[in-house]
Structure formats: C-alpha cells, structure tokens
N, C-alpha and C positions, 0 to 999 in steps of 0.2 A: 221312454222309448221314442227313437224319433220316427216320425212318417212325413210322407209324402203324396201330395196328388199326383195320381197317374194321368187320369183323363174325366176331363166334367162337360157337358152339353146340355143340350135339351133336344128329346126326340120327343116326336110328333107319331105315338103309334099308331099303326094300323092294323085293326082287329085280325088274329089269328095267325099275327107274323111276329116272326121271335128275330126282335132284334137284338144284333152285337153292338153291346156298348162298349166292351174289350174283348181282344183277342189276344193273348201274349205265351211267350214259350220261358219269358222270364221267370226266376223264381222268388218269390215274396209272398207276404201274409200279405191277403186280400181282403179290404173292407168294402162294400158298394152303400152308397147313401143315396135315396131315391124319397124325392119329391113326391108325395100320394094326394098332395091336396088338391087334383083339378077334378080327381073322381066322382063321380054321382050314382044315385042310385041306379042300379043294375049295370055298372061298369066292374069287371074282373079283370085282375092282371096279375102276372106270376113273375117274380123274379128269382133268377135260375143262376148259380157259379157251380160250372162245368171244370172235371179236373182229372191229371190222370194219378194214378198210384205208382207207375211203372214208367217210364221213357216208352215202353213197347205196344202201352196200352190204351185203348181207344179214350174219349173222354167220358166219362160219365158223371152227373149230377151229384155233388157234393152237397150243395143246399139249395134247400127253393121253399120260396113262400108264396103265399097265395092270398092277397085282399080283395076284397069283393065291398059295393058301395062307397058309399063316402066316409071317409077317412077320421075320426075326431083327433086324432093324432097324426098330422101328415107325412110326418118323415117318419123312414123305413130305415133300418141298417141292415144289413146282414152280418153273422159273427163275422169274427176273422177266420179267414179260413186258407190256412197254409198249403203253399206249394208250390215244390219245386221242378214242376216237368209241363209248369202254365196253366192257364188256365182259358175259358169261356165264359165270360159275365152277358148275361142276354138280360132283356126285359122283356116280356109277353103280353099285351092286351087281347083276352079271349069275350069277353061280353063290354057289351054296351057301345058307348059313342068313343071314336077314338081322342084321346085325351093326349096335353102335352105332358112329358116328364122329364123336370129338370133332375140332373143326378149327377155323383160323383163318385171316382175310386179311388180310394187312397191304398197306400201299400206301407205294411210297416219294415 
C-alpha cells in the first residue's frame, strides 16, 4: 500500500492549548506519528484525530491518547484511521513544562 506524508514539524506546546497539526476536508486513511521523547516527569499530553461520519455532522473524536511522564518508548502512532468528510489531528499538552513535539502525518 502506498503512503504519503501530508504534513511534519515541530510544535512547541503550550499547556492547556490544543493544537492543530492538521486540518483537512480531504479524504484519506490518516496515520499521525508523534515524537514523546522531550517529556518528563509530570508532563501529560493527549493526542486527538477528530472526524466526521456524515458531510452534515459536526467533528467529533475518533481517537485519542493520552501519555503522562516520560516516555521509555518515544514514538507514538496512532492507528489509521479513515475518512472521507476530513479530518482534525490536534496535539494537547495538559500538565507539566511545555515540551517540543516533533510529528508527522502520513496518509495512505
């Protein structure tokens, strides 16, 4: 199966703000890969792929995860997670010091 990177960076979170790493109305299986290794103890962050069922219907949370501390495994994936009415890939840092996060999305 072939894929593609959509969008990679690095964000610089700030506690309690959900950031969009993607925003698209394209439709594709959606992978996000996320950097966890700058975290320390009592650092939490949530990563969120927002989606709709319907063209008509709002977005709502398809997957999210949630790690807390430091990392012994830094990289994150999230499944793939199809859809064709777009999607909302955010990254959340809710405790601790705000931390850099390199990431990417691929699309298959």
């Amino acid at each position: 199966m072939a894929f593609s990177s959509l969008a990679h960076s690095i964000t610089t979170a700030v506690i309690g703000t959900e950031h969009t790493l993607l925003s698209t109305t394209s439709a594709y299986i959606f992978v996000l890969q996320v950097n966890c290794g700058s975290m320390y103890l009592g650092d939490e962050t949530e990563l969120r792929v927002k989606t709709r069922v319907v063209s008509e219907a709002s977005l709502a949370v398809g997957y999210i995860s949630i790690y807390a501390h430091q990392q012994g495994v830094p990289i994150k994936w999230s499944p793939p997670v199809p859809a064709n009415q777009g999607v909302d890939i955010t990254l959340k840092q809710t405790g601790g010091t705000g931390r850099d996060f390199m990431w990417r999305i691929y699309s298959l």
